[in-house]
Every structure is written in structure tokens, then in C-alpha cells.
C-alpha positions as CSV (number, residue, x, y, z in Angstrom):
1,X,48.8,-141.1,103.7
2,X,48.3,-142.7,100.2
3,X,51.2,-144.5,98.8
4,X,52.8,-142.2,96.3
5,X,51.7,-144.6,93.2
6,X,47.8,-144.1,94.3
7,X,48.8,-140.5,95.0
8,X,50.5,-140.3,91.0
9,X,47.5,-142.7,89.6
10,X,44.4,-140.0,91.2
11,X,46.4,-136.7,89.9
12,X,47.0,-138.6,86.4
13,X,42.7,-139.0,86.8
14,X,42.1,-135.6,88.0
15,X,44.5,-133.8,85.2
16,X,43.1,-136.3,82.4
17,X,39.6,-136.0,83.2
18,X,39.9,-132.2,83.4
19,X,41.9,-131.9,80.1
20,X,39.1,-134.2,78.7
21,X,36.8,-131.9,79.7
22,X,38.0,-129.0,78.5
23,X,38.7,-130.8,75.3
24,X,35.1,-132.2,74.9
25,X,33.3,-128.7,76.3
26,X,35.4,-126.6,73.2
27,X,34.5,-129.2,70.7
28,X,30.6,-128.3,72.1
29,X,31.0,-124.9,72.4
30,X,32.5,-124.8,68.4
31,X,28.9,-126.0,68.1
32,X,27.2,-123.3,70.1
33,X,29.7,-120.5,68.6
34,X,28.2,-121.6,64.6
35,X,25.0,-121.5,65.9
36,X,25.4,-118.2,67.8
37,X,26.8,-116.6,64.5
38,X,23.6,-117.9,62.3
39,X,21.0,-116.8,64.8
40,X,22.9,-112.9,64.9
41,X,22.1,-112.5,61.8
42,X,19.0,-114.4,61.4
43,X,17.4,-112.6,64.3
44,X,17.9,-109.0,65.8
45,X,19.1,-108.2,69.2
46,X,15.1,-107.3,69.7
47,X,14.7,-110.9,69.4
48,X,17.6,-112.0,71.9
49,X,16.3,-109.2,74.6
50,X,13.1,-110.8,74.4
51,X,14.5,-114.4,75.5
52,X,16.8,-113.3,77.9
53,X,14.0,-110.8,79.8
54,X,11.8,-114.1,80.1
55,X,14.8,-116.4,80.7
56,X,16.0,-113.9,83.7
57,X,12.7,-114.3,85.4
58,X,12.5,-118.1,84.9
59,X,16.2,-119.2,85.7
60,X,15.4,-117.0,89.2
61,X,12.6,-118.9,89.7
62,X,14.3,-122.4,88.6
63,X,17.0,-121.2,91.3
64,X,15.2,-119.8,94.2
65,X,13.3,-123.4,94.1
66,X,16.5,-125.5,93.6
67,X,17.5,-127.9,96.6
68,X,21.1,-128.4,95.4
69,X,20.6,-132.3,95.2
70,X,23.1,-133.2,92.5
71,X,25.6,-131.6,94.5
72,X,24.4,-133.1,97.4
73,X,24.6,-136.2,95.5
74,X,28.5,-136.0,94.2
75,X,29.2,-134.8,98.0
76,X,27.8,-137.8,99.6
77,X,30.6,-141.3,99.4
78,X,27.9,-142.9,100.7
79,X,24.7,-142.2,98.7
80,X,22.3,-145.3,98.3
81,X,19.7,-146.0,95.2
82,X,17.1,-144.6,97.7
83,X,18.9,-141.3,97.7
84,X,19.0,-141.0,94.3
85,X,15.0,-141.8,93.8
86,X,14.7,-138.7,97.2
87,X,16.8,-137.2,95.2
88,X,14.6,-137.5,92.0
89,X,11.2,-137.1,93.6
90,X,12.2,-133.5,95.6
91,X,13.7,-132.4,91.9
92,X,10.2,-133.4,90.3
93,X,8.3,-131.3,92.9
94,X,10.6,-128.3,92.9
95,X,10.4,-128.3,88.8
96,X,6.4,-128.6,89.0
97,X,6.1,-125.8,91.6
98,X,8.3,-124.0,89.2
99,X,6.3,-124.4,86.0
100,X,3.5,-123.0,88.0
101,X,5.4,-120.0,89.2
102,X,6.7,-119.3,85.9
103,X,3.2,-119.0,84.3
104,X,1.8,-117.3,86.9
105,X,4.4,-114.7,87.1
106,X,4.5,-114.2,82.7
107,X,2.2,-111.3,83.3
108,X,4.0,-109.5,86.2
109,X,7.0,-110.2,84.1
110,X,5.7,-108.4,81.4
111,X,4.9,-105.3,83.2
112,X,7.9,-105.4,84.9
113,X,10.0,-105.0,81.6
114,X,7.2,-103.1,79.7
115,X,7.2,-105.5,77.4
116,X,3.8,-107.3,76.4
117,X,5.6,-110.4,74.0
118,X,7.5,-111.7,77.6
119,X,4.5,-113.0,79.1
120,X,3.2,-115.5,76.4
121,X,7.1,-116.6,75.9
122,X,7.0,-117.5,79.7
123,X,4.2,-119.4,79.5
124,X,5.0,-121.9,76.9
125,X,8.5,-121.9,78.5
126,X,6.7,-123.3,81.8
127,X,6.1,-126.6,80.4
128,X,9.6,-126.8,79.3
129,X,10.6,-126.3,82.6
130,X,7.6,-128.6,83.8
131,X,9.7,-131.2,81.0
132,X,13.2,-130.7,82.9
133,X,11.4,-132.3,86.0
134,X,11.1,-136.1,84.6
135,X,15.2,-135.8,83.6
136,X,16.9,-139.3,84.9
137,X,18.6,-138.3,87.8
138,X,21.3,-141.6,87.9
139,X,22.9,-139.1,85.2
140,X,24.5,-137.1,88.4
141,X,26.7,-140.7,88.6
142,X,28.8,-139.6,85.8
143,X,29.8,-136.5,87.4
144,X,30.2,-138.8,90.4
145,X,32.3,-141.4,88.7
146,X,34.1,-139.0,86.8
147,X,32.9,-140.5,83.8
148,X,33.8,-138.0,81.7
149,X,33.4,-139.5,78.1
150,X,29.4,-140.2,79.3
151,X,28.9,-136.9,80.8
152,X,30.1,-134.9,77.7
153,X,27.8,-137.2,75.4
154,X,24.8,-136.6,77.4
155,X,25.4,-132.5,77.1
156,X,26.7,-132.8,73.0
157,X,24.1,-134.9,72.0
158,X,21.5,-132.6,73.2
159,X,22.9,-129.6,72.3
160,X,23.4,-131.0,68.6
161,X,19.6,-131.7,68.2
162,X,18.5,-128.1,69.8
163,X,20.8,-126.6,67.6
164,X,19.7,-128.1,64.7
165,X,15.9,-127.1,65.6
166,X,16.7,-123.8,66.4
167,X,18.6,-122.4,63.4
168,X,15.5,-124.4,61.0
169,X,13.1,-122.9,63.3
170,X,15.1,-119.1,62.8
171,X,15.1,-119.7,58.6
172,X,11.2,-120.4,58.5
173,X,10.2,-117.5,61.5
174,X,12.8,-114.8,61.5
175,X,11.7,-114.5,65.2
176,X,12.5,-115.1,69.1
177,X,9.9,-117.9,68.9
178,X,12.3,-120.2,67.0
179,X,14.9,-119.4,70.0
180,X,11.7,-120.8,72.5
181,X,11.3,-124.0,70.1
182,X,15.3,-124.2,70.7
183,X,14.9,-124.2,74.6
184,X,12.0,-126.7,74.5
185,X,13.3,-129.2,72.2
186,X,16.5,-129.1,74.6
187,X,14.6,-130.1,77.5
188,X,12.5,-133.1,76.0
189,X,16.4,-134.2,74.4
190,X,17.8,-134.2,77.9
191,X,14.9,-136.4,79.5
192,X,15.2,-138.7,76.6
193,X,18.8,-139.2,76.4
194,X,19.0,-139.0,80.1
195,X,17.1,-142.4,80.3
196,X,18.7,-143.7,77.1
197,X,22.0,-143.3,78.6
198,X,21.8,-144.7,82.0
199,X,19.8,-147.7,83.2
200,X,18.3,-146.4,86.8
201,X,14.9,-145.7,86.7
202,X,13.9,-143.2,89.1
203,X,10.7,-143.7,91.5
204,X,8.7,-141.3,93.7
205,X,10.0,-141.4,97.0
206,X,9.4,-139.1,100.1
207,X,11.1,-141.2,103.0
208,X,15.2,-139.4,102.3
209,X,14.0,-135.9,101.4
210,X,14.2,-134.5,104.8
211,X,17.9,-136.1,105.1
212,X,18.9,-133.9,101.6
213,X,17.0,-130.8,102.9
214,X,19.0,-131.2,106.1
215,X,22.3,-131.5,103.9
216,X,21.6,-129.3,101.4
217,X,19.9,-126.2,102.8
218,X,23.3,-124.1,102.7
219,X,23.9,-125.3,99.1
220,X,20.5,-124.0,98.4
221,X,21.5,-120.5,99.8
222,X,24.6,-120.9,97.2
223,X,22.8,-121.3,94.5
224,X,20.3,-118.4,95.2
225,X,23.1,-116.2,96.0
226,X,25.6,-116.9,93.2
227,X,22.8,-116.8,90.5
228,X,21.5,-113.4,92.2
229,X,25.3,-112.3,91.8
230,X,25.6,-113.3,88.3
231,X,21.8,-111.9,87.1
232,X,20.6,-109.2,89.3
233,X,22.8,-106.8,86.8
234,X,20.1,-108.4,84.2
235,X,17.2,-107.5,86.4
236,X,18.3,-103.9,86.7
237,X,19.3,-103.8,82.9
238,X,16.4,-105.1,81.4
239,X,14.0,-102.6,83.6
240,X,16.1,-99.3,82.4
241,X,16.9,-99.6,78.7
242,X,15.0,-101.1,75.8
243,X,14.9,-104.5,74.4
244,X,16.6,-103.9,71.8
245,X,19.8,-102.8,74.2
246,X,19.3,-105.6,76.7
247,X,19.6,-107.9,74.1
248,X,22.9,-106.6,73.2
249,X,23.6,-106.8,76.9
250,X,22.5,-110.4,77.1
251,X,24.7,-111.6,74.1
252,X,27.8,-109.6,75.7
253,X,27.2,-111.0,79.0
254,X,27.4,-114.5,76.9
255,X,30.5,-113.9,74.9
256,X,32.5,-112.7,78.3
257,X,31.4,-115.6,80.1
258,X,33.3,-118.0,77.9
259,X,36.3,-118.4,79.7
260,X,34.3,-119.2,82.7
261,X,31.8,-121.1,81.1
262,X,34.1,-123.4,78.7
263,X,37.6,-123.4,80.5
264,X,36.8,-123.2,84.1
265,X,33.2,-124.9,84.3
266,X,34.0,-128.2,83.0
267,X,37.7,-128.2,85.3
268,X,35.2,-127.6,88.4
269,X,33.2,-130.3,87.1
270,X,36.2,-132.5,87.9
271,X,37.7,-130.7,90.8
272,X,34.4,-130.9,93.3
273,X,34.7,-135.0,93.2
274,X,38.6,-134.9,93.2
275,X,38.4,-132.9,96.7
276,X,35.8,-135.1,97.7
277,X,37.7,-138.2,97.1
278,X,40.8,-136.4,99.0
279,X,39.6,-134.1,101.9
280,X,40.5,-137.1,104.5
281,X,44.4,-136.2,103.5
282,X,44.7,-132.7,104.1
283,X,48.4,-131.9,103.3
284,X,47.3,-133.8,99.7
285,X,43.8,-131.7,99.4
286,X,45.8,-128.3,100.2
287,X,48.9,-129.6,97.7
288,X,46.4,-130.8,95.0
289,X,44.3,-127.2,95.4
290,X,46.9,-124.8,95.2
291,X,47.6,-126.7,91.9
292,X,44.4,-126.2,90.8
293,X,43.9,-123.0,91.4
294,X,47.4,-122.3,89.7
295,X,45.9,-124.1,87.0
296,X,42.6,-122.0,86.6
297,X,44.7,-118.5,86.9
298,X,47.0,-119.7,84.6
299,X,44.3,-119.9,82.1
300,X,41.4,-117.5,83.4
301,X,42.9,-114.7,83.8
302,X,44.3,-113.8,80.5
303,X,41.5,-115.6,78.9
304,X,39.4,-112.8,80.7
305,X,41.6,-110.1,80.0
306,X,42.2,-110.9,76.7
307,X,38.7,-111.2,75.7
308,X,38.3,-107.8,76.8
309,X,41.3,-106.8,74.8
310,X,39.8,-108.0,71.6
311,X,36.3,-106.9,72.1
312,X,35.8,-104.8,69.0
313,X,37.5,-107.1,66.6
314,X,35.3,-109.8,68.1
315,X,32.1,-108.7,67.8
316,X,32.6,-107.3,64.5
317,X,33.7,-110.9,63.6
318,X,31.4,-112.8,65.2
319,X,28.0,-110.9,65.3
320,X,28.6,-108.0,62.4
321,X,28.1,-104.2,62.8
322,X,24.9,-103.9,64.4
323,X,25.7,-105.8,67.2
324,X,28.7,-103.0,68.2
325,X,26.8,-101.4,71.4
326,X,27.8,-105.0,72.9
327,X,31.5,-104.1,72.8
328,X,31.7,-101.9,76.4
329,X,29.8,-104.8,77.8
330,X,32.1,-107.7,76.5
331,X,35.0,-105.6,77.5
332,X,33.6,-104.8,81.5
333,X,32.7,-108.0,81.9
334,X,35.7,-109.8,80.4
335,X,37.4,-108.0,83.5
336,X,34.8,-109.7,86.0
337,X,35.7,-112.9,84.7
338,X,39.2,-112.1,86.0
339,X,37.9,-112.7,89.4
340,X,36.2,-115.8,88.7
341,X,39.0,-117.3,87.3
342,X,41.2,-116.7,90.9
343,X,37.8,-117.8,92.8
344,X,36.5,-120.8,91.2
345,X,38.8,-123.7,92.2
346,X,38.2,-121.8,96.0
347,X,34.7,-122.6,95.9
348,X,35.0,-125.8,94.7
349,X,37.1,-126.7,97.8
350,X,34.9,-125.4,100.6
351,X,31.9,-127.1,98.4
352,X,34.1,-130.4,98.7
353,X,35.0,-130.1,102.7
354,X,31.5,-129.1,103.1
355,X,31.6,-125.1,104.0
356,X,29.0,-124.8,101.7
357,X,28.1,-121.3,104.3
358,X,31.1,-119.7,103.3
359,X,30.7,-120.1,99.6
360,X,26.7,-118.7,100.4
361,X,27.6,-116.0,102.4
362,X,30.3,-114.2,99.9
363,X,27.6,-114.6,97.0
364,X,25.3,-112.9,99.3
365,X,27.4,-110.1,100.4
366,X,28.0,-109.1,97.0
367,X,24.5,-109.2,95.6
368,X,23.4,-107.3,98.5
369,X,26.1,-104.9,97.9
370,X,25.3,-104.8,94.4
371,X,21.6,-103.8,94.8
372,X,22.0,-101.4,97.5
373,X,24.4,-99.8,95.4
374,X,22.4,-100.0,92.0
375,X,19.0,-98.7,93.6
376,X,20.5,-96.0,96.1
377,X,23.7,-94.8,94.6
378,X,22.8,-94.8,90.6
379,X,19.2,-95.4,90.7
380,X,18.9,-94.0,86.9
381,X,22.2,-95.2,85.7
382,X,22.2,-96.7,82.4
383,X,23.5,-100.3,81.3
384,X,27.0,-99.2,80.9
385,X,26.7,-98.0,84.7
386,X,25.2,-101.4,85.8
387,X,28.0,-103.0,84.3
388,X,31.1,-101.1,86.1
389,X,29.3,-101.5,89.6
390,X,29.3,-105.3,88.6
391,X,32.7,-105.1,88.1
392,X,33.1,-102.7,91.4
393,X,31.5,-105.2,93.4
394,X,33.0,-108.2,92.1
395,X,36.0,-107.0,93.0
396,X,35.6,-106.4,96.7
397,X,34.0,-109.8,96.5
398,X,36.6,-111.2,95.5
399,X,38.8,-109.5,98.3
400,X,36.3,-111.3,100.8
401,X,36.5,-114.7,99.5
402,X,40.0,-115.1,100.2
403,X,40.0,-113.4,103.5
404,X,37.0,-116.5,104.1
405,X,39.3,-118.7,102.4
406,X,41.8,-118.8,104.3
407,X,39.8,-118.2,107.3
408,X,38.1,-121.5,107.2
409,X,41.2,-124.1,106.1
410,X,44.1,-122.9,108.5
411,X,46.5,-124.7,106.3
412,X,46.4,-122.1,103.5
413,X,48.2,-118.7,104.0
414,X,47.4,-115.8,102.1
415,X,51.1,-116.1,100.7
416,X,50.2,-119.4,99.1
417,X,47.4,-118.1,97.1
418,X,49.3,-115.0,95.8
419,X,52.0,-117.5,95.1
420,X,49.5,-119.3,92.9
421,X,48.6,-116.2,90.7
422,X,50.8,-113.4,91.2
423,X,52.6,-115.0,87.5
424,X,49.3,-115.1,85.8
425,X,48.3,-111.5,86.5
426,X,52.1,-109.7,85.8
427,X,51.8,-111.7,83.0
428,X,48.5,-110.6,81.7
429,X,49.0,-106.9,82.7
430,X,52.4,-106.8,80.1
431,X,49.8,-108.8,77.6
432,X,47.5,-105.7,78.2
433,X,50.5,-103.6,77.9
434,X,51.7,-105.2,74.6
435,X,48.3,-104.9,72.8
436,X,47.6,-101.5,74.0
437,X,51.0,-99.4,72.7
438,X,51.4,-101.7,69.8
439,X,49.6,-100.1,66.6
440,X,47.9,-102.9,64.5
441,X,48.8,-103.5,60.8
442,X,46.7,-101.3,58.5
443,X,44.5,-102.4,55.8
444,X,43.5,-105.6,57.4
445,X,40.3,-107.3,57.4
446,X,38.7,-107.6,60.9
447,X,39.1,-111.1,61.0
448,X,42.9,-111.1,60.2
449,X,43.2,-108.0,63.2
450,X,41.9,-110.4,65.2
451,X,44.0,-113.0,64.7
452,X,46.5,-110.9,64.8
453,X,45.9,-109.3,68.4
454,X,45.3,-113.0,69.6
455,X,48.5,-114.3,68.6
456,X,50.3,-111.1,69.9
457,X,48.9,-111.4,73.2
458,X,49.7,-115.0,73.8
459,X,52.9,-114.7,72.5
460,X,54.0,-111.8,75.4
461,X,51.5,-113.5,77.9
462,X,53.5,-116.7,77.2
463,X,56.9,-115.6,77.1
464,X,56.0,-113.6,80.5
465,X,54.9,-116.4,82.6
466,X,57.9,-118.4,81.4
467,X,60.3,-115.3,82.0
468,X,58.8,-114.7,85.5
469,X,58.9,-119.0,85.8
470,X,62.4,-119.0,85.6
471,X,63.6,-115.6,87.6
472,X,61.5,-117.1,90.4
473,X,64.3,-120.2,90.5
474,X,61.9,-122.9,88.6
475,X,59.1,-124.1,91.7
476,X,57.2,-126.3,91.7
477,X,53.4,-125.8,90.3
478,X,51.4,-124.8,87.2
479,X,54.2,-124.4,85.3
480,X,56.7,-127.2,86.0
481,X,53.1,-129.2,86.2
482,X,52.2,-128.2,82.7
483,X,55.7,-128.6,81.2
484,X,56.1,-132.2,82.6
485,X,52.9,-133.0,80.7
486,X,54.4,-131.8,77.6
487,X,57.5,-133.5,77.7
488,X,55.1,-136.5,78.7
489,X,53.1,-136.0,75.7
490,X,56.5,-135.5,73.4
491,X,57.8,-139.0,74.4
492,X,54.8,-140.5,73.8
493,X,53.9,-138.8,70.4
494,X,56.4,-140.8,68.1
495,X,55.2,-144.3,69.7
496,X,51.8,-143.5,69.3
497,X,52.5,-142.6,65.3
């Protein structure tokens, strides 16, 4: 066991790093979200359809080819420089078959979506992808490290210079290509900075790949499955409706995954090497998980619901009036983000303990499910269709992840994990309650009824969680975990004035 100062010192890191995270992801997403409001009304949804047809095609490709070896990286104590330049020399080959695929397949793309503008936007988006390869892979050591501050400067920097490209490129071409100038100046950024910021300097070198392959090959099947979970809705989409609607999609499909993307992404950014670092201590590993996942429901789930709660006003503010087909979509999908939110600080854990299978074979299950379902069942179903089988399937997904869960680490009952979030979902289903029955004020701008509905629904989502907190008899986890941070940050405030 470690003494309980190291034990107190690693949750300080694991709490601070993931707080920093969170922090430093908003303060890049604030970037995005500007430059997301520009390009909605610079371009039309036309435009975005058009990207994310291409970008479907070419992220399957970039996945179906991916050998996991970042995460193989983080998962491995004991990785030496010459596992980072294997590591570095299979992700050059796997991006340079890629490029090739992705030209190759532009045409059959095209024909696939009826639409004649994806296939020359594939093609010059196979030497960005080509670009990608040459990225400094000693830049997985931050992650690694938990080297937080470096990680997040590596990400905003680039992001600030694509930005900046992309809306000049939008004012002078009032087109999708200034979003495919965007993409490509993002990928000669990250190779750039990714050098600039850390001093290895990869080499080719063939001898360690079969030992990653060997490691890796589940986390491969991962990957493949959980994109195919999160994009074979797209694939269907972008085949039945127009550009035009799948754009709208595409940009719904965005905004829902927010909660996932900027609260619960960078946390699992800091959970997988915490694990790591404690999976020799498993009565600390199960402790410091059902924490976590605590944690993520805490803030997921009414982040998901609420998003779907606010939908109309959110669109309206953010994207304007001829973005509102989007608003079914945000709201469905808000819902699957629900399940995420419950799931993500699972996956993180078999990830960490190395059950990589497990994590592989939900994400299959449901993407076989899915497309079973969407070809046999509603084969002519429109986007709105798609979208509640998504949410069907996740769903039962989700229902089979825990069952695996607790399957695979006998330590966990199925109590303690509906211990961990049966607060966060009474909670967010009075929040629904609250926004639902309560008329808004009328005469307000959209804005203002937005502000309004969000303020509303933390408020009762707050004062629910603590209600329930209390009636409960005061245990021990998210909430006592969270309050003892802010008393924390209380006492400290007036020294640090």
C-alpha cells in the first residue's frame, strides 16, 4: 500500500491536472466556439456537408489504419527511446498508406454521396493527412508525464493559427475550400510545433514494431469500433438526404458532442495515466475510479441533458435561423451523450489494466447492432430516424458495458456504480422537469431565453444533487470530494490576494 501522504500527493495530481485540463480545453474551445459562429454565417450548411462527407470517409480510413501506439505508449511504464522511434516509424507508414487510400477512394467517395465536389476535396486532404505522418511522436510524453501545461500549448497554439487561416480564407472564398485550407494549415502547425516543443527527434526504425503490433492489436479493434460507433450514423446520413441536410447534421452532431468532447475528453486524458500509475493497488484503483466516474456523471449527464434542453435557443444563438433543422439533431444526440458521460471513466479503466477486448468488443456490438438495424429495419428512414436508432442503440450499449464492467474487475458491484450516478440522473431528470412545466419570460431576446433556461436548470440541478447529498446521510464521493476543494480553495483565496 502507498503511505497515505503519496496516496493524498497523486489524487492532489490527478484532480489538479484534470481541473487544468478542463480549464485549458474551455479556454480552446472559446476559440473554436467564435470561430464556429463566423464560419455559420460566412458559409452555408452546403459548405459544411461537403467537409464532413469527405472528412467521414477520411477519418474511417485514418482509423481503420491506426495501430493505437500513443496509447500503447502511455500504457507502457517501461517504454525506451527505441519504442518511441517503432513507435514513430509504424505511425509514418500507417499515415502514407492512408494518404494513398484517401486519394484513391475521392472518386468512390463521390459516388457514394452523389456528390461530384467530395472527390477533389479528398484529394488535396490526402497530403494533409500524408503531413500528420512526420508529427514528433516524443509529444505522447506529455500525456505520459502528465504535463498538462505542455500538452494544452501544443493543441491551443495550433488551433489559434488554423483558426486564424480559416476565417481569412472564409472572408476571401465564401466556400468549403477555406474550411480545407483550415484542416491543412492544422496539420503542417502540429508537425511544426510538435518538433519546436520537444527535443526527441524521431528516426525510422523497424526492429520494436512487431512488439507494439503484438500490444496493440486489441486497441486497434477499439479504435475501429468506437469511431464506427460514433460515425456510421454519418455514413448512413450522408447517403439518404442532401448536402445541404447533412451539413446541418454534421454541425448538430458537433454542438452535442461538447460535453464529451470539452469536459470529459481532457479528464480521460488524465485518468488513463492515473490508472496506469495505480493498477498495482487495487483497493486504491477501484476507490480512485468510482471517484472518477462520480466525477464524470456529476458533470456529463446534465451537461448532456441540458444541452438537449436548450437546443432551440442555442442554435438560434449560435448559428442563426437557417441553421434550425439542426435542432432535433442537437437535442437526440445531447441524450447519447448521457451515456457517454456514465461510460467514459469505464473505459479508461479497462484501457489502464489492459482489457483493451472488453472496451473493443462493446464498441463492436453496438455498431453492428446499429447497421443491422439501419439497413434491415429502416432502410429508407430519414436523418431524424438515423438519429433515434443511435440513441436506441447507445442505450443498450450502455447496458452491456457495465454488465462487462463489472464482469472483468470482480471488485466492483453493480451497486457501486449506481451508487456513483443514481444523484446525477434524479437530479437531471427534476432539471428536465423544471425547464419543461416552467413557461419562459415573454418578450425576450433569444439570447437572454437562453441564459435564462441555463441558469434555471443549474439552479434545480444544483440544489437537487445537494438535497439528495444530504438525505443520503453525507457519503463520501463526488460531492463531499468537490465541497472539500472548495472550502480548500476558500481558505486559500484571501492569502493568495
Amino acid at each position: 500500500m502507498n503511505p497515505p501522504e503519496a496516496q493524498d500527493k497523486k489524487a492532489m495530481s490527478v484532480s489538479a491536472g484534470a481541473a487544468t485540463m478542463v480549464a485549458m480545453r474551455w479556454s480552446d474551445r472559446l476559440l473554436g466556439l467564435l470561430s464556429t459562429l463566423v464560419l455559420a454565417r460566412l458559409l452555408a450548411p452546403e459548405d459544411f456537408g461537403v467537409i464532413a462527407l469527405a472528412s467521414v470517409v477520411i477519418e474511417l480510413i485514418d482509423v481503420l489504419l491506426d495501430m493505437g501506439v500513443a496509447t500503447t505508449l502511455v500504457q507502457n511504464l517501461r517504454a525506451t527511446r527505441r519504442d518511441y522511434h517503432a513507435a514513430w516509424t509504424l505511425r509514418l507508414i500507417q499515415f502514407v498508406i492512408g494518404a494513398v487510400l484517401v486519394a484513391a477512394c475521392a472518386p468512390l467517395a463521390a459516388n457514394y454521396f452523389h456528390d461530384p465536389r467530395i472527390g477533389p476535396v479528398m484529394q488535396v486532404l490526402a497530403v494533409a493527412t500524408l503531413i500528420s505522418g512526420f508529427e514528433n511522436i516524443g509529444i505522447v510524453a506529455f500525456q505520459k508525464n502528465m504535463q498538462f501545461g505542455m500538452d494544452f500549448r501544443f493543441f491551443f497554439y495550433k488551433r489559434v493559427i488554423s483558426v486564424a487561416v480559416t476565417l481569412a480564407a472564409a472572408v476571401v472564398l465564401q466556400s468549403y475550400w477555406a474550411l480545407v485550407i483550415g484542416t491543412i494549415v492544422l496539420r503542417i502547425s502540429g508537425v511544426a510545433l510538435s518538433y519546436a516543443m520537444h527535443p526527441m527527434r524521431p528516426r525510422l526504425d523497424f526492429s520494436g514494431i512487431r512488439a507494439i503490433l503484438s500490444f496493440s492489436m486489441w486497441n486497434v479493434m477499439r479504435s475501429i469500433g468506437a469511431h464506427l460507433n460514433e460515425n456510421a450514423d454519418r455514413l448512413i446520413v450522408g447517403r439518404r438526404v442532401s448536402t445541404g441536410m447533412m451539413g446541418q447534421y454534421s454541425m448538430a452532431s458537433d454542438i452535442a458532442a461538447l460535453p464529451s468532447t470539452e469536459l470529459l475528453m481532457p479528464i480521460g486524458r488524465v485518468l488513463l495515466p492515473a490508472f496506469v500509475k495505480e493498477k498495482e493497488d487495487p483497493a486504491r484503483l477501484r476507490e480512485t475510479f468510482l471517484l472518477a466516474l462520480g466525477i464524470q456523471a456529476l458533470v456529463g449527464i446534465p451537461a448532456g441533458a441540458g444541452l438537449a434542453l436548450v437546443a432551440p435557443e442555442l442554435v438560434a444563438a449560435m448559428l442563426g435561423d437557417r441553421w434550425k433543422a439542426a435542432i432535433p439533431f442537437v437535442q437526440i444526440m445531447g441524450v447519447i451523450n448521457v451515456a457517454t458521460a456514465i461510460s467514459a471513466s469505464g473505459a479508461c479503466l479497462l484501457l489502464a489494466i489492459g482489457r483493451p477486448k472488453v472496451v473493443a468488443i462493446n464498441a463492436w456490438l453496438q455498431v453492428l447492432l446499429f447497421l443491422a438495424c439501419a439497413v434491415w429495419l429502416i432502410p429508407h428512414e430519414g436523418a431524424v430516424g438515423v438519429a433515434l436508432l443511435r440513441l436506441a442503440v447507445a442505450g443498450l450499449g450502455l447496458a452491456s458495458f457495465v454488465f462487462l464492467l463489472v464482469r472483468e474487475l470482480p471488485a466492483l458491484r453493480l451497486m457501486d456504480l449506481v451508487d456513483a450516478v443514481w444523484r446525477p440522473c434524479i437530479g437531471a431528470a427534476l432539471m428536465w422537469l423544471a425547464l419543461s412545466m416552467l413557461p419562459l419570460p415573454g418578450g425576450m431576446p433569444v439570447v437572454l431565453q437562453l441564459l435564462w433556461k441555463v441558469v434555471l436548470g443549474a439552479g434545480v440541478f444544483i440544489a437537487a444533487i445537494l438535497a439528495l447529498w444530504l438525505l443520503s446521510g453525507r457519503g463520501d464521493g463526488p460531492e463531499s470530494y468537490l465541497l472539500g476543494k472548495v472550502r480548500e480553495w476558500l481558505r486559500l483565496k484571501p492569502q493568495g490576494a
